[in-house]
C-alpha positions in Angstrom: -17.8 -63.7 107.6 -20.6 -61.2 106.4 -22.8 -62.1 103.6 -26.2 -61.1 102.4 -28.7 -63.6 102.2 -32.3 -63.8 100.9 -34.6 -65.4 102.9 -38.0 -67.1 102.3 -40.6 -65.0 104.1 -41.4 -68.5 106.3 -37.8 -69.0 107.1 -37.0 -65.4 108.3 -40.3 -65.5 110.0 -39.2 -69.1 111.6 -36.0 -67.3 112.2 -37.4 -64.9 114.1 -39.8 -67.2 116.4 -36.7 -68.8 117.6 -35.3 -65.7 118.0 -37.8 -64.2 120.1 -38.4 -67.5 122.4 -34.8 -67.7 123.2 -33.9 -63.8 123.3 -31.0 -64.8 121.0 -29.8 -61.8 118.3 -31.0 -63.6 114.8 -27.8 -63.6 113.9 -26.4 -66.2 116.5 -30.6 -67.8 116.2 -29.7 -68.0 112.3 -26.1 -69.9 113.3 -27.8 -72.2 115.7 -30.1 -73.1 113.5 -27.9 -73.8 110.3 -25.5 -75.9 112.6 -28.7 -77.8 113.5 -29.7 -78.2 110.4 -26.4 -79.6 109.1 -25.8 -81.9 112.3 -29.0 -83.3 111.5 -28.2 -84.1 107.6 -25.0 -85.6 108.2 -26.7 -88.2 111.0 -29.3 -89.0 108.7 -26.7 -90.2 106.2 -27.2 -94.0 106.3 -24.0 -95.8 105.7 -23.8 -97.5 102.5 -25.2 -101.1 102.3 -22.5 -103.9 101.3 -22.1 -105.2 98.7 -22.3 -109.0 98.5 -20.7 -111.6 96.8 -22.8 -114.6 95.0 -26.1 -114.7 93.6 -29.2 -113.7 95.6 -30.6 -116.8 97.6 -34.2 -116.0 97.4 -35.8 -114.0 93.9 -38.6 -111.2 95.4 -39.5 -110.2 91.6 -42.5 -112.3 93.2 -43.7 -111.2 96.3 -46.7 -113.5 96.7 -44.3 -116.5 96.3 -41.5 -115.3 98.4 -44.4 -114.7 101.5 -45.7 -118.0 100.5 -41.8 -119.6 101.8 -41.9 -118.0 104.4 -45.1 -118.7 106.0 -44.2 -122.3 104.8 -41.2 -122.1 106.8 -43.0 -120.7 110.0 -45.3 -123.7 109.6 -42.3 -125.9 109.8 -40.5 -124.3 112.5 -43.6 -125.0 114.9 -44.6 -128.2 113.8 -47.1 -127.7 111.0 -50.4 -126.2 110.8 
């Protein structure tokens, strides 16, 4: 497909630098690179978190008391302070 596309002056210049380093035309530098770029997105995708049934078992609108449990409970686990 041919297009015409306006590049940033920092993108065509990055463009380029690949370009020149790997002795690729810019047009295949330019495909590499967009493939790249759009591998890359879809990996960093994170998959949705469930969803859980219930109510939540500990409230963290409190931080300071929710860290207060825990280190509580990690007294507890190894037999106090």
């Amino acid at each position: 497909m041919r297009t015409t596309v306006t590049l940033d002056e920092d993108v065509a210049a990055a463009i380029e630098a690949e370009r020149v380093g790997t002795g690729e035309t810019f047009r295949d530098a330019l495909n590499r690179l967009v493939r790249r770029g759009l591998r890359r997105q879809d990996a960093a995708d994170p998959p949705p978190l469930p969803l859980l049934a219930g109510a939540p078992q500990v409230d963290v609108t409190d931080i300071s008391q929710v860290l207060g449990e825990l280190a509580d409970e990690h007294l507890l686990e190894r037999g106090g302070p």
